[in-house]
N, C-alpha and C positions, 0 to 999 in steps of 0.2 A: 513777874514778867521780866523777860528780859533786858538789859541797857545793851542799845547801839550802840556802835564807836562813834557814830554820828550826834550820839548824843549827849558826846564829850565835851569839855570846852573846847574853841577853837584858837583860845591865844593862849598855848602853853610856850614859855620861855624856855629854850635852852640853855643848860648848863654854863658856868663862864667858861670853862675849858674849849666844851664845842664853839661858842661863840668865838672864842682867840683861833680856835685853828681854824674855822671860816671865813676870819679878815684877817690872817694871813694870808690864808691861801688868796684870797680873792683879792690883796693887795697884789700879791706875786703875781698872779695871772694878767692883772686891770697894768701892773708895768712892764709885763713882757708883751702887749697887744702895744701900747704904748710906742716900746722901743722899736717894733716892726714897723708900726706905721712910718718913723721918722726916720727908718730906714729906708722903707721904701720910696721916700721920698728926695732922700739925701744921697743913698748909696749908689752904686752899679747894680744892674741886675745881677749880674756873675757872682756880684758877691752876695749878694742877698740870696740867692738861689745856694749859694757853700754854704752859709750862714743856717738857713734854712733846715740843709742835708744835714750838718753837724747836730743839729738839736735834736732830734730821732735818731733811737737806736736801727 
């Protein structure tokens, strides 16, 4: 008979590697929402709207 995928475990751990580059990333991302918000709060609109334009290509 054949094994599902479903019949895998379901808590398989990621590698350390992928674990570092996922709280990286999701450091970088969690301080760049961060510094928007206390921009938006802090700054001009005008400039958050440049600030904004500049971060996309």
């Amino acid at each position: 008979m054949r094994q599902l995928a479903t019949d895998a475990p379901v808590a398989v751990l990621p590698r350390p590697l992928e674990r570092m580059f996922s709280v990286v990333w999701g450091a970088a991302l969690f301080g760049e929402a961060v510094l928007r918000v206390v921009g938006a709060y802090t700054l001009p609109v005008d400039t958050m709207v440049w600030l904004g334009g500049r971060s996309r290509p």
